[in-house]
C-alpha positions in Angstrom: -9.1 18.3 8.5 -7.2 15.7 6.6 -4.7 12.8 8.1 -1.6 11.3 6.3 -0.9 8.3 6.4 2.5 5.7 4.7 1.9 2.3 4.0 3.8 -0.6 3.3 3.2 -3.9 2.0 5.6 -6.8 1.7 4.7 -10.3 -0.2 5.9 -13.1 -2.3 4.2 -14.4 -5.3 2.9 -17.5 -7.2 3.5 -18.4 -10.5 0.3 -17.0 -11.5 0.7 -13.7 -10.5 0.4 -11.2 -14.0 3.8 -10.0 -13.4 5.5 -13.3 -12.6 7.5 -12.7 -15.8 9.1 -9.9 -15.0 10.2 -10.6 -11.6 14.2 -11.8 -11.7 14.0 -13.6 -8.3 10.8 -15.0 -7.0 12.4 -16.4 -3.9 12.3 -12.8 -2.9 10.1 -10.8 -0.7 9.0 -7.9 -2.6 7.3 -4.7 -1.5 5.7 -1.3 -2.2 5.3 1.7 -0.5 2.4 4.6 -0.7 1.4 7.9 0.9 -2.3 8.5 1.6 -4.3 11.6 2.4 -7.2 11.3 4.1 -10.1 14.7 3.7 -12.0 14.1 6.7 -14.5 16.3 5.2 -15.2 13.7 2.2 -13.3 9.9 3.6 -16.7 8.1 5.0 -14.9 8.1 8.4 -12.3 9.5 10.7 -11.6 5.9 12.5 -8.2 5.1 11.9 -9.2 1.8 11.7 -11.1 2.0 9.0 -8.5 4.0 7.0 -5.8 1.8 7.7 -8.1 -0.7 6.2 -8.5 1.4 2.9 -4.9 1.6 3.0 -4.7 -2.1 3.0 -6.8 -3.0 0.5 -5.7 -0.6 -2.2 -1.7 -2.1 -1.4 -3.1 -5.9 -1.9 -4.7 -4.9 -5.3 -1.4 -2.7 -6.7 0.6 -5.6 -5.3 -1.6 -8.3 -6.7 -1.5 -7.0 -10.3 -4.5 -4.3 -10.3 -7.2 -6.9 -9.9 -6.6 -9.8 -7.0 -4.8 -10.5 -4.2 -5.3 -14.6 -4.6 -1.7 -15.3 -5.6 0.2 -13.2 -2.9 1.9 -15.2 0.1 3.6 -14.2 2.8 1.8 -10.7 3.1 2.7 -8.5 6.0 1.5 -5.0 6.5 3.3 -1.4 8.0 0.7 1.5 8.2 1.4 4.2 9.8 0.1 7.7 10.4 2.7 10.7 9.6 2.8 14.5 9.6 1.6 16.8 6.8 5.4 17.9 6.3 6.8 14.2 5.9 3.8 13.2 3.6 4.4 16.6 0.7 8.3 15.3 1.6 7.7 12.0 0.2 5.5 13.5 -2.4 8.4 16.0 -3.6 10.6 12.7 -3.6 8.3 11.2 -6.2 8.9 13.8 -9.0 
């Protein structure tokens, strides 16, 4: 059985941040959006708890530069779970 999920993270960062540079405004919020699937056969648990933590973690490290979250502010989290159809949707969107 496997379980889709969408998350979204939204964040400002400091001046330390890796991609600091390359960010036009930093008086903006920025954010970044991901689709997960879940194989329930191989994930180490079907709590939704547990992979909306997952989810959570992996969007602070993308967000924080592939290796910390220590210079993100402001970070606020949307997770939710979707249908098999809207996740390959999204996925079709990506190519």
């Amino acid at each position: 059985m496997k379980k889709y999920y969408v998350g979204e993270i939204n964040y400002r960062m400091e001046r330390n941040h890796p991609d600091w540079e390359y960010v036009k405004d930093h008086r903006k919020t920025l954010n970044f959006e991901d689709h997960y699937q879940f194989d329930l056969d191989y994930f180490y648990s079907d709590d939704p708890a547990e992979m909306e933590s997952y989810i959570r973690n992996d969007l602070l490290i993308v967000a924080g530069g592939g290796y910390s979250k220590d210079h993100l502010r402001n970070v606020k989290f949307e997770i939710h779970e979707i249908s098999r159809k809207e996740y390959e949707n999204a996925r079709k969107s990506c190519l």
